[in-house]
DOPA-398145 format. One record per residue: x, y, z of N, C-alpha, C in turn; residue in three letters. Coordinates in steps of 0.02 Angstrom, whole numbers, plus 32768, in hexadecimal, padded with zeros to 4 digits. Atoms other than C-alpha are relative to their C-alpha. Example, Ala and Ser with C-alpha at 12.3 -4.5 7.8 and 13.67 -1.06 7.14 Angstrom:
# DOPA-398145
802D7FC5800082677F1F8186802D803C8000ALA
7FD67FC57FFD82AC7FCB81657FD980378025SER
***
This chain:
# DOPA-398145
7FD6803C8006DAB7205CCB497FDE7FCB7FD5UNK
8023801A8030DA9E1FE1CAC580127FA9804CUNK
800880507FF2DA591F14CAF7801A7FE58014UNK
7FE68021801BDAB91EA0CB0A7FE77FB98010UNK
801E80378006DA8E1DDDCAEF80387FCC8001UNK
7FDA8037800CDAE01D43CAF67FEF7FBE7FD0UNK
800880348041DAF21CD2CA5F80077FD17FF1UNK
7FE580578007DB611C45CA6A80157FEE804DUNK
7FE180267FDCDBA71BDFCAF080297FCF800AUNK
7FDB80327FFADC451B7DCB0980197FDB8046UNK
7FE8800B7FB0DC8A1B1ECB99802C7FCF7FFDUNK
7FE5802B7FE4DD161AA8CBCE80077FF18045UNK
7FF780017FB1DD071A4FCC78801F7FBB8015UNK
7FF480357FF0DD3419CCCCF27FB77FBE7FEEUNK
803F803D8002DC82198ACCCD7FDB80057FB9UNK
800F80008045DC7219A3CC0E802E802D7FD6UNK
7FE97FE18021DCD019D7CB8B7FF3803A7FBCUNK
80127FD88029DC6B1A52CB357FAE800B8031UNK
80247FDD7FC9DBD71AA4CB807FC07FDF8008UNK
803580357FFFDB411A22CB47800F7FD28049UNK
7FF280367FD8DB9B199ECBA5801580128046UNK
80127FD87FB8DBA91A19CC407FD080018012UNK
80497FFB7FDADB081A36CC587FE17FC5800FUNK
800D80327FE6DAD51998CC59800E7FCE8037UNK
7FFA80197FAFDB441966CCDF7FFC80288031UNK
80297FD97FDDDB111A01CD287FC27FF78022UNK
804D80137FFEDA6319D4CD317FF67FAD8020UNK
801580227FEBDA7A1923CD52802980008051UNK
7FD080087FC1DAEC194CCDF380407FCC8006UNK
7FBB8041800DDB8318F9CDA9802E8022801EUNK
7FCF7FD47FF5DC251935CE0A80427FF07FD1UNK
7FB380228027DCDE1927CDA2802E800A8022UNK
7FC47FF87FD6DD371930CE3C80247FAD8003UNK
7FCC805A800FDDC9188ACE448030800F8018UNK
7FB180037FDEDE6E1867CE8E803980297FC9UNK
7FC97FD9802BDEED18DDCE14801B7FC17FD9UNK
7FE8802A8030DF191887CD7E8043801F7FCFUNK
7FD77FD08024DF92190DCD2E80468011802DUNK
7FD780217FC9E00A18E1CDAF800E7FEB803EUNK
800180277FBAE03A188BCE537FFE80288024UNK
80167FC17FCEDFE818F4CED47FFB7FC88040UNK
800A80287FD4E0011855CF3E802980138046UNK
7FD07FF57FB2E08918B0CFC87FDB80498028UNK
80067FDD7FD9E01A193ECFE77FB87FFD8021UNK
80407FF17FBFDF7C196DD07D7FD07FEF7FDBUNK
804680138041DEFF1973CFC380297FEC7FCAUNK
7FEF8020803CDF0F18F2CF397FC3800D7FDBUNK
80307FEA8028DE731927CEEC7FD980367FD3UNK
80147FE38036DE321999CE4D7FBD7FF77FD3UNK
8021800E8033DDC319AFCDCB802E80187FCDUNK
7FCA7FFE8043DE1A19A2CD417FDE800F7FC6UNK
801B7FFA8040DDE919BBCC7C801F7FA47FEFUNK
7FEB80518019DDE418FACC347FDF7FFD7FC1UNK
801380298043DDF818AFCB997FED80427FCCUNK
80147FB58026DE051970CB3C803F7FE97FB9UNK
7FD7800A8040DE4B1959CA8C800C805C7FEBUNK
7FFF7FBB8015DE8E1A0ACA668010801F7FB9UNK
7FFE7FE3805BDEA719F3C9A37FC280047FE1UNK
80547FF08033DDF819E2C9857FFB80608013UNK
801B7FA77FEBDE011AA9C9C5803980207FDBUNK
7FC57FDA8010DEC21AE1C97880277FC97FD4UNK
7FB980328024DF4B1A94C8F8802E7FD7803CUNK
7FCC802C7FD3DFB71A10C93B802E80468007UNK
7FC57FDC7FF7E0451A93C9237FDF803D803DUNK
800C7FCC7FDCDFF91B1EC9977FE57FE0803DUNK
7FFE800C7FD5DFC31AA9CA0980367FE28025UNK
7FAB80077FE7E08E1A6FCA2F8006803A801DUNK
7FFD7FCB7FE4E0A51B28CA3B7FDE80218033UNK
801E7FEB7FD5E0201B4ECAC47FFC7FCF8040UNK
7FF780247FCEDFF21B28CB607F9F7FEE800BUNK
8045800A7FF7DF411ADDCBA37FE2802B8018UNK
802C7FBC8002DEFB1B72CBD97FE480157FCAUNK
80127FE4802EDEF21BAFCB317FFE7FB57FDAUNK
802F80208031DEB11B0ACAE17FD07FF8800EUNK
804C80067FF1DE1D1B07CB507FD580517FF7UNK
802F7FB7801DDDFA1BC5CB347FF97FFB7FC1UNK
80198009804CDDFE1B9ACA857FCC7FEB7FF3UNK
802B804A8021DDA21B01CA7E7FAF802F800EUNK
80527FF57FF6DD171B6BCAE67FF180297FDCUNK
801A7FC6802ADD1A1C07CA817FF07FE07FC9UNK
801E80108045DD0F1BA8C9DC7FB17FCF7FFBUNK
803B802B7FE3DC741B37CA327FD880368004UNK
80157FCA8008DC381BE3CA547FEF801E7FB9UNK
800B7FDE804ADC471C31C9A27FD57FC27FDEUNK
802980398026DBFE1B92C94E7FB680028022UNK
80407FED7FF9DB5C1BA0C9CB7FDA80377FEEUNK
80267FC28006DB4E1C44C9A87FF080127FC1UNK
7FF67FE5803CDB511C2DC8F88024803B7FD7UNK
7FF17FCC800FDBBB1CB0C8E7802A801C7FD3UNK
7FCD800A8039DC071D02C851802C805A7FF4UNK
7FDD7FC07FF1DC8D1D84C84E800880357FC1UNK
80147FE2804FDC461E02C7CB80308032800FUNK
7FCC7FBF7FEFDC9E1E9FC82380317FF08030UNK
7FCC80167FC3DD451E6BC87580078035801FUNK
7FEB7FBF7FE3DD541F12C8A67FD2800B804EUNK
803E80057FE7DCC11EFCC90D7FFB7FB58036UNK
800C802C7FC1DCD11E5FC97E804D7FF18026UNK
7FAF7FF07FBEDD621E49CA0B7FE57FCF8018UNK
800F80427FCBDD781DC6CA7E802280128026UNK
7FF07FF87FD7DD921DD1CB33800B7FBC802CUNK
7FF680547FE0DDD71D2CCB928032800A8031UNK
7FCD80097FD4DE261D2ACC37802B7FC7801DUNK
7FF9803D7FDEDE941CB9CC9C801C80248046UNK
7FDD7FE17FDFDEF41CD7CD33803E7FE67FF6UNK
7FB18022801BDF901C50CD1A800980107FD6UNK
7FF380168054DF911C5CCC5480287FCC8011UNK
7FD68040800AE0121BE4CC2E80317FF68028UNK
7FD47FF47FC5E06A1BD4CCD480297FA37FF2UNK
7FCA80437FFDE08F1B13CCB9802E7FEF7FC9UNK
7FC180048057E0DD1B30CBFC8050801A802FUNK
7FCE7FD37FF0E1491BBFCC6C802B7FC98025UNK
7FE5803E7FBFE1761B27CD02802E7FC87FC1UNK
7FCB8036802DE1B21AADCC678038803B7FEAUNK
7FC37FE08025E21E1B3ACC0F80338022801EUNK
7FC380007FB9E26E1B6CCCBD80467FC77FF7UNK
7FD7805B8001E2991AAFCCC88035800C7FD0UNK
7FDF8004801FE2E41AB5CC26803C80347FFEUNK
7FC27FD97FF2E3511B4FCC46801F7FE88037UNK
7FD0801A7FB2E38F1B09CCE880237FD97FEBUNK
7FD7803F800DE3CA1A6ACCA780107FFC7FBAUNK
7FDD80068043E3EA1A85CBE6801F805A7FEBUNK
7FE07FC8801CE41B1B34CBD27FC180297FDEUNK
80377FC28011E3B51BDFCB997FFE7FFD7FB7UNK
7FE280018033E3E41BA1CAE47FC87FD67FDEUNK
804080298018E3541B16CAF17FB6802E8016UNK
802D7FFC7FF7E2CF1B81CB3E7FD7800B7FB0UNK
803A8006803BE2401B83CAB87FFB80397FE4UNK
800A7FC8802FE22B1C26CA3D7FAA80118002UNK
8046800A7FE9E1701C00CA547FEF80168050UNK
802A80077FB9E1651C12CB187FE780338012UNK
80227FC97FF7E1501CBECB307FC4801B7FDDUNK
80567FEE8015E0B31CEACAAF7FD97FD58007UNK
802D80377FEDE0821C4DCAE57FE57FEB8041UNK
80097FFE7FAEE06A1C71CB9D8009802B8020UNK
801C7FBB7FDAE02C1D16CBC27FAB7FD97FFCUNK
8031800B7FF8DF851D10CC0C7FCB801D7FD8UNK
802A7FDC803EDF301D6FCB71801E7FDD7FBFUNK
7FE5801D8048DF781CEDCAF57FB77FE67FD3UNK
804980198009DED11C97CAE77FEC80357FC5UNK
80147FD7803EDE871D2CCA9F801D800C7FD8UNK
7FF28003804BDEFE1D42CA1E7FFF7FCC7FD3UNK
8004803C8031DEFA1C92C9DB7FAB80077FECUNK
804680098010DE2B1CA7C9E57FF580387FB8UNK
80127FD48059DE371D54C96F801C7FEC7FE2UNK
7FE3802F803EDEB11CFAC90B7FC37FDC7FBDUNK
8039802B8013DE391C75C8E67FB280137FE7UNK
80277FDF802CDDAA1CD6C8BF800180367FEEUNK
7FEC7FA28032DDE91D7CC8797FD98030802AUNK
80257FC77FDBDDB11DDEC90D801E80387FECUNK
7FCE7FDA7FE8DE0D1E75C9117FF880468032UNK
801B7FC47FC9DDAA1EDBC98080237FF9804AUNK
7FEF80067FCDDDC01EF3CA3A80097FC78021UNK
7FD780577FEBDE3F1E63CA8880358011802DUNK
7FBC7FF27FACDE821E73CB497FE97FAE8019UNK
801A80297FD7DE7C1DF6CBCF7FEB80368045UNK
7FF77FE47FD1DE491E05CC7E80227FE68036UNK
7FE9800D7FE8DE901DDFCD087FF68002804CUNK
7FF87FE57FBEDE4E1DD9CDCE7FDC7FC9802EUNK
801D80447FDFDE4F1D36CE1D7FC47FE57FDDUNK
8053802B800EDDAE1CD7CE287FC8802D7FDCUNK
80477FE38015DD461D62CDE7801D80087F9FUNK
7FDC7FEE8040DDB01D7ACD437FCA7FFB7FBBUNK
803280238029DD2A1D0BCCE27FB780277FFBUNK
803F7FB97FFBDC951D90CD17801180407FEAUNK
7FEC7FAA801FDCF51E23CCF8800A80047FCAUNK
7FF680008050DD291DE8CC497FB9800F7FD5UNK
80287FFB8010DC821DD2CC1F7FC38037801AUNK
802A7FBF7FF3DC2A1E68CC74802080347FEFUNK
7FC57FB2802FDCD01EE1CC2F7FDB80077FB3UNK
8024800B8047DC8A1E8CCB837FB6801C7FE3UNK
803A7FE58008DBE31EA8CB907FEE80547FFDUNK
80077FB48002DBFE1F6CCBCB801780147FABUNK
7FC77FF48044DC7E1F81CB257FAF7FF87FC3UNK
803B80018041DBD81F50CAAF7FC980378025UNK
80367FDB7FD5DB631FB2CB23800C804B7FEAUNK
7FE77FC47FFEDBC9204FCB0780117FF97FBEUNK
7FF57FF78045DBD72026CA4A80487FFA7FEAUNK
7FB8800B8016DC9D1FFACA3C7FFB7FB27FDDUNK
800680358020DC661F4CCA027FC17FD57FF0UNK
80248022801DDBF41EE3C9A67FE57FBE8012UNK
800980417FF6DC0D1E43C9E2803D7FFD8019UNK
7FB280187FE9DC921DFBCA657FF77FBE8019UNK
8001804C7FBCDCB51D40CAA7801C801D802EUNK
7FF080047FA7DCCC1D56CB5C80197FC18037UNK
801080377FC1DD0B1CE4CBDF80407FF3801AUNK
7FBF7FFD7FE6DDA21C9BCC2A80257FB98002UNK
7FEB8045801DDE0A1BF3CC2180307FFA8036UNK
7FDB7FFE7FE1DE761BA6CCA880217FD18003UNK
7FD980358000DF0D1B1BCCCC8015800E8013UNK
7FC37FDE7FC4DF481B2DCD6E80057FB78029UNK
7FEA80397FD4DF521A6ACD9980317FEF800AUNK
7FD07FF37FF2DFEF1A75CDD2800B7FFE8048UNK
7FE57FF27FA6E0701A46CE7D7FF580258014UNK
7FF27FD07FD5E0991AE2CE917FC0801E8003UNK
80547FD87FEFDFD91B21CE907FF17FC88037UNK
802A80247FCBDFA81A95CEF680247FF58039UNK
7FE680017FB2E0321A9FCF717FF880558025UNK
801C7FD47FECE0001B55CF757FBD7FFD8030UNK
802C80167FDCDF571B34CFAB7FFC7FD68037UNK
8002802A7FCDDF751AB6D0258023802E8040UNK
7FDA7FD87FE0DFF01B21D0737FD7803D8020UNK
80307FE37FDBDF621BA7D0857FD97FDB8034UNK
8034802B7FD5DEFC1B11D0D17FB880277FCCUNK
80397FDF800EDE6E1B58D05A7FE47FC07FC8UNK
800680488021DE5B1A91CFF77FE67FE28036UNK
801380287FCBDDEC1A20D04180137FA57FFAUNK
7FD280578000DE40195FD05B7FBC7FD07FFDUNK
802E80258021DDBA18F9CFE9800A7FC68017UNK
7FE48054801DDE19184CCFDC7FE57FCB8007UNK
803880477FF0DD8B17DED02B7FD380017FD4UNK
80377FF18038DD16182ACFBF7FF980357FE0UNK
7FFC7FCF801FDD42189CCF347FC6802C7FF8UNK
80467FF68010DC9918ADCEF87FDD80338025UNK
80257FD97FC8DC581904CF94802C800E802AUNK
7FD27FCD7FE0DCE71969CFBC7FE680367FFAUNK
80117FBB8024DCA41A0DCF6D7FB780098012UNK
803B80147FE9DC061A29CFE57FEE80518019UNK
80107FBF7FFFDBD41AF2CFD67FD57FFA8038UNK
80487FD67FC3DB721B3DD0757FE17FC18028UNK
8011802B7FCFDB771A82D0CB802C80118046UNK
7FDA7FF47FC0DBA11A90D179803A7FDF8014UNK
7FCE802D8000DC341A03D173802D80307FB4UNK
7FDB7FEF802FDC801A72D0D1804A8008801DUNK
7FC680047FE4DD3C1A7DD0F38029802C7FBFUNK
7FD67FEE8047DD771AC1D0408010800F7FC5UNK
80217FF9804ADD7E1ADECF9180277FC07FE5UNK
7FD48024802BDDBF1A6ECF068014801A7FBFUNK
7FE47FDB8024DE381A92CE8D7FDB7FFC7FC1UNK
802B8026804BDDF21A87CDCB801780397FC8UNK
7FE47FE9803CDE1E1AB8CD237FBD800C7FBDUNK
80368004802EDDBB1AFBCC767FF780337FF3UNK
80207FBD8032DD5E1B7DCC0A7FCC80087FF8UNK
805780028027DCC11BD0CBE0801780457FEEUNK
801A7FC58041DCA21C56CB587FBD80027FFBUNK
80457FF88026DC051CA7CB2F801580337FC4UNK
7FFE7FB78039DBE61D1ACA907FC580308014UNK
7FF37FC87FEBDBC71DC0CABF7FDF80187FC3UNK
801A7FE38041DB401E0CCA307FD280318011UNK
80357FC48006DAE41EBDCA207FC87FDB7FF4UNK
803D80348018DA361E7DCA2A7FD37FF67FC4UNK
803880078046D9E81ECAC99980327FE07FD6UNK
7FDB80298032DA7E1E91C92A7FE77FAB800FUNK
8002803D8011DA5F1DDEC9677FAB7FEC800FUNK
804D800B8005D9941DF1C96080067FEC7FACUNK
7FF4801C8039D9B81E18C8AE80117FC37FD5UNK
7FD980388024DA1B1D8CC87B7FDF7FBC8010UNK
800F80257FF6D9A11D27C8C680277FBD803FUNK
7FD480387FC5DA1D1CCBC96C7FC97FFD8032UNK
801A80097FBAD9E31C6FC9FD800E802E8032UNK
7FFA7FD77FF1D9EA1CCECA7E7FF17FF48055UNK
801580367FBBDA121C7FCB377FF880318020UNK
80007FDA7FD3DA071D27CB89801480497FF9UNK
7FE07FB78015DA291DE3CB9F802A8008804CUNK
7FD37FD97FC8DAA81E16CC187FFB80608018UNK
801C7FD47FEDDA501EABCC6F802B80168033UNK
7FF17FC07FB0DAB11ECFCD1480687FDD8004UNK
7FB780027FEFDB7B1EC7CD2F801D802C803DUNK
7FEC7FDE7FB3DBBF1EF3CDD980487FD0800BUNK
7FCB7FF27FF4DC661F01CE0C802C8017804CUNK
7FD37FC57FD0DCD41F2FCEB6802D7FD0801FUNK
7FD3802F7FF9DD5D1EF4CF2F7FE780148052UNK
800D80017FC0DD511EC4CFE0800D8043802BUNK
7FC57FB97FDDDDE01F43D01180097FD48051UNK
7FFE801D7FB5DE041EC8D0A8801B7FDA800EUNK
7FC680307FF5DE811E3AD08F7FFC7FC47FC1UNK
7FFD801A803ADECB1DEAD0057FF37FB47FF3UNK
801680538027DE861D26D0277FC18001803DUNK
804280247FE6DDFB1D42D0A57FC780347FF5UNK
803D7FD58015DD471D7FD0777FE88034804BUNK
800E7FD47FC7DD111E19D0E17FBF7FF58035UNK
803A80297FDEDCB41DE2D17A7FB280227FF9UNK
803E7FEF801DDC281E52D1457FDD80037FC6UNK
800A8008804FDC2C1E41D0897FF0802E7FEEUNK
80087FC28011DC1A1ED8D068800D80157FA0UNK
7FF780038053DC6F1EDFCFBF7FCB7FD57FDAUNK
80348030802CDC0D1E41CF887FCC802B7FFEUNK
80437FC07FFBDB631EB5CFCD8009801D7FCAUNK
7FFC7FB68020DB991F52CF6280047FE37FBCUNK
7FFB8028802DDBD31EE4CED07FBA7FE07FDFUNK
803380168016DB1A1E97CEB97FCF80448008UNK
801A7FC67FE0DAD31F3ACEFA7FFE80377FB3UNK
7FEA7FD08049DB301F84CE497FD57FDC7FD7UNK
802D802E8017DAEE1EFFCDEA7FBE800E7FDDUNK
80627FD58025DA2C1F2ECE00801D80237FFDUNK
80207FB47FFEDA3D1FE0CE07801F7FFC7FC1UNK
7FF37FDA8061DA961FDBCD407FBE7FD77FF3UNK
80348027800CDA0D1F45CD2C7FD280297FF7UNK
80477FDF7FFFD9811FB5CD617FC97FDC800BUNK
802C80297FF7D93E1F28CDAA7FF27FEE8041UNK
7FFF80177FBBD8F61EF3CE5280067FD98014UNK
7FF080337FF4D9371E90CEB47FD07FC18007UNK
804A803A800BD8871E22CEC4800E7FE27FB8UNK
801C8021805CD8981E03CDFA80427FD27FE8UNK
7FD680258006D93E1D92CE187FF07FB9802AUNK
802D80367FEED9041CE5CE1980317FD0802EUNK
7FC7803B7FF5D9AE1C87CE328051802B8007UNK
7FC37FF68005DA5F1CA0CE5F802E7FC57FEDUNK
7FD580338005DAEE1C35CE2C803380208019UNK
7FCD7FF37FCFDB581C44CEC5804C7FEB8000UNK
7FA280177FE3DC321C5ACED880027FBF8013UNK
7FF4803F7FD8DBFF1BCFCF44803E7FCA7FFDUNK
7FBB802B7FF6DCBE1B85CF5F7FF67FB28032UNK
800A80367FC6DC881B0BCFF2802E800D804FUNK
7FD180067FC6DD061B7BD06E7FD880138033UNK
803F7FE97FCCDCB41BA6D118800080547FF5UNK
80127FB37FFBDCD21C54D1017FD980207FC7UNK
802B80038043DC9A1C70D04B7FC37FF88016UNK
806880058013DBF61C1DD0527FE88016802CUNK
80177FE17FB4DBD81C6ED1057FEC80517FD5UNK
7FF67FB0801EDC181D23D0AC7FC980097FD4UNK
803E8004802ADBAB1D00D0147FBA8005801CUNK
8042801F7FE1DB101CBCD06F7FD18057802CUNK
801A7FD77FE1DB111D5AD0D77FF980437FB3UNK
7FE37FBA803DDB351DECD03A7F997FD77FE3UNK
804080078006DA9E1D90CFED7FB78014801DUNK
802D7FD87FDFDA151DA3D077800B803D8016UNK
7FFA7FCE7FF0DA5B1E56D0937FE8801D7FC1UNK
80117FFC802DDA401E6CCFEB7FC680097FD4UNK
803680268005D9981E12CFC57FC980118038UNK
803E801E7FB3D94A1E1AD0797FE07FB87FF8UNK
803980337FFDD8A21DB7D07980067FE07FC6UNK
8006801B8041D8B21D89CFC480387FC57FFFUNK
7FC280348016D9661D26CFD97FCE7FB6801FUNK
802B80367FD5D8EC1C9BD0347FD87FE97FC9UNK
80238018803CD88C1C92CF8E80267FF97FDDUNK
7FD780238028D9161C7ACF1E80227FCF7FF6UNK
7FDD80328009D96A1BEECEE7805B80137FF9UNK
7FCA7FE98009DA241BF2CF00802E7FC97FF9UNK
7FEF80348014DAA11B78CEC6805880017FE9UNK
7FAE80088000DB6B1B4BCEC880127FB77FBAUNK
7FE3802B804FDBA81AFCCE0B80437FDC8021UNK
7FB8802A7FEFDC531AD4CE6A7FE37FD8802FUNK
800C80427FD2DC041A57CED3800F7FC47FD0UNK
800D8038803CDC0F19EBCE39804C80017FD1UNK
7FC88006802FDCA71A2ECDD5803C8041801AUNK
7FC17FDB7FCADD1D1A8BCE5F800180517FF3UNK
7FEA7FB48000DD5E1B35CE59802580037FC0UNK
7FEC7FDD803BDD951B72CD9F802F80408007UNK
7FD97FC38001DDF51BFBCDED7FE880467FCDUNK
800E7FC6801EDDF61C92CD6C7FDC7FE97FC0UNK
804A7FFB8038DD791C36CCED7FB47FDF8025UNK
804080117FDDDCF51C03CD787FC680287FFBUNK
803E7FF08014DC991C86CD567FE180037FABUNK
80227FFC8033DC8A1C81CCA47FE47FCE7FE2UNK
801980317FFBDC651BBFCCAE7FCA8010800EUNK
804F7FFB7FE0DBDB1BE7CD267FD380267FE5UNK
801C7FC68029DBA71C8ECCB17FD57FD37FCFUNK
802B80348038DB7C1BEBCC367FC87FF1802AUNK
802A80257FD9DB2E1B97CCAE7FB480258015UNK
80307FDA800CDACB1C12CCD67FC680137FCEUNK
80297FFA804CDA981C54CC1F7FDE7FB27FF3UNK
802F804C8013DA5B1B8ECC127FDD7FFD8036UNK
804D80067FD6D9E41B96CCBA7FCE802F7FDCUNK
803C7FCB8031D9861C20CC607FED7FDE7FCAUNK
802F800D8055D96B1BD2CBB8800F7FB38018UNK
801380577FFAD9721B07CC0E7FC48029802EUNK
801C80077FD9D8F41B42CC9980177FCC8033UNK
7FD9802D7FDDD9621ADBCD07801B80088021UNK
7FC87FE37FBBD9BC1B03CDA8801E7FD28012UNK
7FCA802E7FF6DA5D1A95CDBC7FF67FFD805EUNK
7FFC80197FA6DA621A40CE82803D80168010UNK
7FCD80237FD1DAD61A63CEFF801A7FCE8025UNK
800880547FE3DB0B19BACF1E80378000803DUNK
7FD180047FC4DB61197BCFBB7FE48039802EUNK
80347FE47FAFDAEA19DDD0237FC67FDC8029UNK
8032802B7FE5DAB3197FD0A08000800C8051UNK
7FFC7FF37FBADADA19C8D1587FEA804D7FF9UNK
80207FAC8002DA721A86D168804080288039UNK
7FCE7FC27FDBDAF61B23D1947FCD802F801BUNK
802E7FD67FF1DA8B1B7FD206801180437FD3UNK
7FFA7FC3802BDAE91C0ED1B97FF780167FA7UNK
8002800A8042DAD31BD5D0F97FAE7FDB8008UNK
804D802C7FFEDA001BBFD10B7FD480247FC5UNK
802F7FF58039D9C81BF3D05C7FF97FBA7FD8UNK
801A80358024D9841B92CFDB802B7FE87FCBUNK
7FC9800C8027DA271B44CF907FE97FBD7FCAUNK
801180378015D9C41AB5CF1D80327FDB800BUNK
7FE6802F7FE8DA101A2DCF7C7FF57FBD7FDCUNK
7FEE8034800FDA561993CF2B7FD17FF67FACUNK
801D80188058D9CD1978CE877FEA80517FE1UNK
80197FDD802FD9AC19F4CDFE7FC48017800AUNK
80447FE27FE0D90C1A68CE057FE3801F7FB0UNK
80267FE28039D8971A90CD6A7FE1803F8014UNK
80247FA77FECD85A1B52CD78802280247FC5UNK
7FFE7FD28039D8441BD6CD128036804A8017UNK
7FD27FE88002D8D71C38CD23801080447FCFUNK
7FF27FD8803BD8CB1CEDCCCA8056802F8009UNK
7FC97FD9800AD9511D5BCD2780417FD38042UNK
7FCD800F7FE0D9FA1D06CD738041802A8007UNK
7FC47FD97FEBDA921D57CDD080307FC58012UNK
7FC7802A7FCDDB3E1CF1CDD680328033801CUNK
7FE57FD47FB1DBB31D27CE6C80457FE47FD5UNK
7FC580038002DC751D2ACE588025801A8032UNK
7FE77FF47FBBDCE21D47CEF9804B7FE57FE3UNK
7FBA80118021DDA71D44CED38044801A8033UNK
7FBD7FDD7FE2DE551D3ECF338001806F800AUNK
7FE87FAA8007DE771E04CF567FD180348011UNK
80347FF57FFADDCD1E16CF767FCB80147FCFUNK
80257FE9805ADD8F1E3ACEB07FAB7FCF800CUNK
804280158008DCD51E20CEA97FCF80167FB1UNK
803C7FE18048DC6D1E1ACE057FBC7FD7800EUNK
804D80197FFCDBB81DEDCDDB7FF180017FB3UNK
801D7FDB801ADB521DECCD4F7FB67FF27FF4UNK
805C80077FEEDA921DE8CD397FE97FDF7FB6UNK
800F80168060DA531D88CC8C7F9F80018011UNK
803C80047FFCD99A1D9CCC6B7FF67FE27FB8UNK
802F8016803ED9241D39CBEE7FF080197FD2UNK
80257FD08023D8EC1D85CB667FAB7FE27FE6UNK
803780028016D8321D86CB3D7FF47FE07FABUNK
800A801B805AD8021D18CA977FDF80357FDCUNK
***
């Protein structure tokens, strides 16, 4: 199996709009959770989000294609082309790079306006645009568009893990020699009633409104919930010797990809975690690495009691004695649940603790879960040398991905 490396990095979030200005409020423990600004969420149980703010989406697409789309696919843009520009990357063989970008909505709120408009004006006004403009694999075609990919171009699709699987499907696809180079990742816009009267209706939202900020409180013993949140991250996806050659930075190699499903109920994690276990279990054994030589995880960590309980345990079953020496750490404490691009946000996040030496805080930990007693860097940022990291993905249906990024040696 050939390398594979990671090259560029893009990101849109509630707490930066490109992946610099993430990490930094990553690092400084900034949260972008707030009362819903994208509409009046004032009649229901949760008025609170992380939202994407202040995102200009022509600096990423033509005015005209951004009328025709929906925000899903201007923040997968914005990140994939933030991506290609870090990665310096230049499309010598289109034949040869593909892009993989999941969501789980795609353009569910374009679909909610063009309902509207058939209900009340007739099937005469719906839009000619709505349908290629709101499948959940639109993204990737506007991205090969834009740079003359024409290699391998799906989405994926499986809840919360969607964003890991895009980018560990990606990584196999160059591994096994079908591609050269792929952006990976996933893009989402699901701030929306009917998503948030969904969720409430599960009871699986935790009711912020005194204090947004420190609603979103992973593996604290007062946790009650997740929060909703919106956004993108892309990485580029490069054979390593091709991008040794060419001289690219080089935030990481993606060594281990693991994969499975609970098999146990379609919204609650299995009380033994079993899937999660087997899922990191896959992981090393393609890795070929022991579990001792994983320094850091960047944990699902949602903030629900069962999650970070489920997690917490799959880990030390996992790990044993070693999960007690690692550093482990929840990104949605700060910028909510991303749904089906959380993990390829956090996949950034990740690839930047390895090449920042920097382990982002779990902030809003401040009461100990007897059952959540690892080493979650609580509340400030942590300097360490960071060679091999595993982020976790846990998803509706029970879909679990992983994947393992290691350092590379100067």
């Amino acid at each position: 199996m050939r390398r594979v490396a990671i090259t560029g990095v893009g990101a849109v979030t509630p707490v930066g709009n490109d992946a610099g200005s993430m990490w930094d409020a990553l690092v400084a423990g900034r949260s972008g959770v707030e009362v819903i600004r994208s509409f009046d969420a004032s009649a229901f149980p949760v008025n609170i989000g992380a939202e994407v703010k202040d995102f200009d989406p022509a600096a990423a697409m033509s005015a005209k294609e951004v009328r025709r789309s929906s925000a899903d696919v201007h923040f997968g843009v914005a990140a994939a082309m933030e991506a290609a520009r870090d990665a310096d990357l230049v499309v010598d063989e289109p034949s040869r790079v593909g892009v993989v970008i999941g969501s789980v909505m795609g353009g569910l709120a374009y679909t909610l306006r063009q309902q509207a408009i058939l209900d009340e004006r007739g099937w005469e006004r719906v839009s000619p645009h709505w349908l290629p403009n709101t499948l959940v694999d639109t993204t990737t075609s506007h991205v090969a568009t834009m740079l003359g990919a024409r290699g391998l171009n799906y989405s994926t699709e499986s809840a919360c893990a969607t964003g890991t699987h895009a980018i560990g499907e990606a990584a196999a696809a160059i591994g096994r020699g079908q591609a050269d180079v792929i952006l990976a990742g996933a893009t989402e816009s699901a701030m929306l009633p009917i998503i948030l009267a969904g969720f409430c209706a599960m009871r699986a939202l935790v009711d912020g409104r005194d204090d947004p900020a420190a609603a979103s409180r992973p593996f604290d013993l007062t946790r009650s919930g997740f929060v909703m949140a919106e956004g993108a991250g892309v990485v580029v996806l490069e054979e390593l010797d091709r991008a040794r050659r060419r001289g690219a930075r080089i935030y990481g190699e993606v060594v281990g990809y693991g994969a499975s499903n609970d098999a146990y109920h379609v919204a609650t994690p299995h009380p033994e975690s079993i899937g999660v276990i087997e899922m990191m279990r896959d992981a090393l054994s393609r890795s070929g690495m022991d579990p001792s030589e994983v320094d850091y995880i960047n944990a699902h960590g949602t903030s629900t009691p069962y999650n970070d309980a489920a997690e917490t345990l799959a880990i030390k079953t996992v790990f044993g004695a070693h999960a007690y020496r690692m550093a482990v750490s929840s990104n949605k404490s700060m910028f909510g649940h991303l749904f089906g691009a959380a993990g390829a946000v956090e996949a950034v996040a990740t690839a930047l603790t390895l090449h920042h030496g920097i382990i982002p805080p779990t902030i809003n930990l401040h009461t100990p879960d007897p059952q959540c007693d690892l080493d979650y860097v609580p509340n400030a940022a942590r300097t360490a040398e960071v060679r091999v990291g595993l982020s976790n993905s846990m998803g509706l249906g029970g879909h679990n991905a992983c994947l393992i990024i290691r350092k590379l040696d100067e």
